[in-house]
N, C-alpha and C positions, 0 to 999 in steps of 0.2 A: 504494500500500500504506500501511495507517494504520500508525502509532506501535507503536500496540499490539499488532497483529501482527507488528511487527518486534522487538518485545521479546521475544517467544516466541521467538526465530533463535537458535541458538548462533550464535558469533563467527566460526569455517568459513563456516556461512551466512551471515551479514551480511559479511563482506569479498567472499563471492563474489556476493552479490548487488550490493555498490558494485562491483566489476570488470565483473558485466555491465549495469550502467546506464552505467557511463561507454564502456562500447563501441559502448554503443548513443547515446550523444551523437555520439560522433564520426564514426558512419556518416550519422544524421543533418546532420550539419553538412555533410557532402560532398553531400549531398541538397539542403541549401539554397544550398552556393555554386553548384549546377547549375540552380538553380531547378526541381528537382521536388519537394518537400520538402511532401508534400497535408497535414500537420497540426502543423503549426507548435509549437501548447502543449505536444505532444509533450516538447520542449526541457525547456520549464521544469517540467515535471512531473517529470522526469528528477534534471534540476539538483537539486530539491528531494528526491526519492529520496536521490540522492547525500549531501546536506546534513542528511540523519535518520540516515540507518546512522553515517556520521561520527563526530555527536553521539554514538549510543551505544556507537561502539568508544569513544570518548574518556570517556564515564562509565562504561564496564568498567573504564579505564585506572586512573581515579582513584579506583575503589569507590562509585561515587555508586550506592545503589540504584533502583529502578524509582520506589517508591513515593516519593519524597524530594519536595520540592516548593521553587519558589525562596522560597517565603512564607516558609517554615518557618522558615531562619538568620536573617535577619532579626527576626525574632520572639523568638530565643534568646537574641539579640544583646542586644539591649535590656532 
């Protein structure tokens, strides 16, 4: 799932969406300590799911909007 479709999620949605990616890591990972595990990148597709909802509960947290960019403060700054 891209970025930008998970910016459209309310916050309900995106933590349930990180709840069921990280269950489906873990059922995964029993899959590979068994060695049936037929699609591996599975994993890190996953991992990285988890690691975009994250990011954007944590910029709801702080108010950072969608539109914000890291160029910008930098830019302000100086």
């Amino acid at each position: 799932m891209k970025t930008t479709e998970l910016r459209a999620l309310s916050r309900e949605e995106l933590t349930a969406k990180g709840t069921d990616a990280r269950e489906e890591i873990f059922r995964l990972r029993l899959q590979q300590s068994t060695g049936s595990l037929e699609k591996p990148s599975r994993l890190a597709e996953l991992r990285k799911l988890v690691a975009r909802v994250e990011t954007l509960l944590r910029e709801a947290d702080l108010g950072i909007g969608a539109g914000e960019k890291r160029g910008k403060n930098k830019k302000e700054k100086a």
